[in-house]
N, C-alpha and C positions, 0 to 999 in steps of 0.2 A: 504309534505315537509320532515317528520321524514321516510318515509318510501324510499325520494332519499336521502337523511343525510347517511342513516345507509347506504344503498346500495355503497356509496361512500366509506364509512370507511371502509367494508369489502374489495372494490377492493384495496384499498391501503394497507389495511394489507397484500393482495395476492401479490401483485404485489413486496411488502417489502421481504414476504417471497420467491418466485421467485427467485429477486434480491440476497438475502444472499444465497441460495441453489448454484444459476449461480457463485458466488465467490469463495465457499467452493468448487467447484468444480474447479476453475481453481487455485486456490492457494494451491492445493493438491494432491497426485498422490498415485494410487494403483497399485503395483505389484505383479505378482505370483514369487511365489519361491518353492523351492524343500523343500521338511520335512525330516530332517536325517536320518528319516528311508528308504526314498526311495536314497539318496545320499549313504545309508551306501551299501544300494543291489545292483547297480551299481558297485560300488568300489568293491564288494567281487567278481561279475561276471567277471571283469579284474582282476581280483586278479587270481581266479580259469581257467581263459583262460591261461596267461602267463605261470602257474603252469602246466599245464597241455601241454604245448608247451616248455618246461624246461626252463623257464624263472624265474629267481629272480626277482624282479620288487618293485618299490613304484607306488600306485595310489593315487590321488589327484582328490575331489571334489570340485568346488567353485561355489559361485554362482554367481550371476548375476553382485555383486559388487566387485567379485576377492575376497572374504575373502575364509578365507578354512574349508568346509561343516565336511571333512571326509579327512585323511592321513591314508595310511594301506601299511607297510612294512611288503613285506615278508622276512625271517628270516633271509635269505643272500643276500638280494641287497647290491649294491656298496653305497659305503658312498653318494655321491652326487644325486642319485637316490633321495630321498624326497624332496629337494627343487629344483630341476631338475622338480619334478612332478606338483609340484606346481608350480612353473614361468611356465611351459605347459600351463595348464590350464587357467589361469592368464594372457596370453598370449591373449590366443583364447578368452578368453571374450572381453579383451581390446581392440583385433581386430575384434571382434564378426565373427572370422573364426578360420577355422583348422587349424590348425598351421603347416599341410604339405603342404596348400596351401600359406601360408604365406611365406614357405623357400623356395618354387616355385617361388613366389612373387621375393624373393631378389635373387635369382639364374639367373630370367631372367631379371632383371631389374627394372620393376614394380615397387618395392617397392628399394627405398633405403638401401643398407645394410647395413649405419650407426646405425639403428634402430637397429639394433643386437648387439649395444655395451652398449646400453643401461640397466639399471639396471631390473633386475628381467624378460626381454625381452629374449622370449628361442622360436626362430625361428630354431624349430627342429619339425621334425613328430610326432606326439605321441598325442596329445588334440584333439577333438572334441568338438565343444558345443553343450550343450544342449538346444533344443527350442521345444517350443509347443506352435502351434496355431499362429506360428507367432511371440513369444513374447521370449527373452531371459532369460533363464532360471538360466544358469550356465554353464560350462567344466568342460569335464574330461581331467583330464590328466597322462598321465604313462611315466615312463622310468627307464630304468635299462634293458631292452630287446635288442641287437646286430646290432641298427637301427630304426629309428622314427617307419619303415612300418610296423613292428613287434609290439612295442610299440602302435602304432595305430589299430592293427587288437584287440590286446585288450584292449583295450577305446570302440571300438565296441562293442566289446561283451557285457560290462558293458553297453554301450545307447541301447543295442537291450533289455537287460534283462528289463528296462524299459518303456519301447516305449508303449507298452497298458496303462501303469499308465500315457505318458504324452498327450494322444490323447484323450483332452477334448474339 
């Protein structure tokens, strides 16, 4: 009898712990996110493309929740360029797309282009997100470059300079 007693109380204590693990798990959530340091090397890699294509530029890193990782003006972008860069970004996360595909989006119809009146909403080319494994990371985003496509080519450069750091 003491030896189905106790056998009982252990399955209950399992089944108890089980029970609080199966909760802890559904009233909780873990994400990856970017380390400053790799959002900062990004951001220098479009920094150093624009530069190198004579472009003045701001680049903009955010992550996953729109906050902003990394801002880096170079020495003469145009005043609207930094938060230009940021609503980019911020952009592309919210729509978890490019943000040349998005102004494609309102060009043909797609997407409504009220959304683009919208605050901190910058349906212009220039952001990429970041994703690894499937999972949203972050955006980049630049402007201050003569056109999103230019703008965009380096936001490239910055997700390429990373790309082995995000293929986990």
């Amino acid at each position: 009898m003491r030896i189905v007693l106790r056998g009982l109380v252990c399955a209950l204590f399992c089944a108890a712990a089980v029970s609080t693990a199966a909760r802890a798990e559904e009233t909780t959530v873990t994400y990856k996110s970017l380390t400053p340091e790799v959002a900062l090397e990004a951001a220098r890699a479009a920094l150093q493309q624009c530069r190198a294509d004579g472009y003045q530029i701001s680049v903009a890193v955010v992550d996953r929740f729109g906050e902003t990782q990394v801002l880096l003006r170079d020495r003469y972008a145009g005043l609207p360029a930094n938060q230009t860069a940021v609503d980019k970004a911020w952009t592309s996360v919210g729509f978890r797309a490019d943000t040349s595909q998005l102004a494609a989006s309102v060009k043909d119809g797609t997407l409504d282009p009220r959304l683009a009146t919208r605050p901190r909403i910058a349906m212009l080319g220039g952001a990429l997100k970041i994703e690894a494994a499937g999972t949203l990371l972050g955006a980049i985003g630049v402007s201050g470059a003569p056109g999103g496509d230019k703008d965009e080519k380096c936001a490239r450069a910055g997700l390429d300079a990373i790309r082995d750091k995000l293929d986990f």
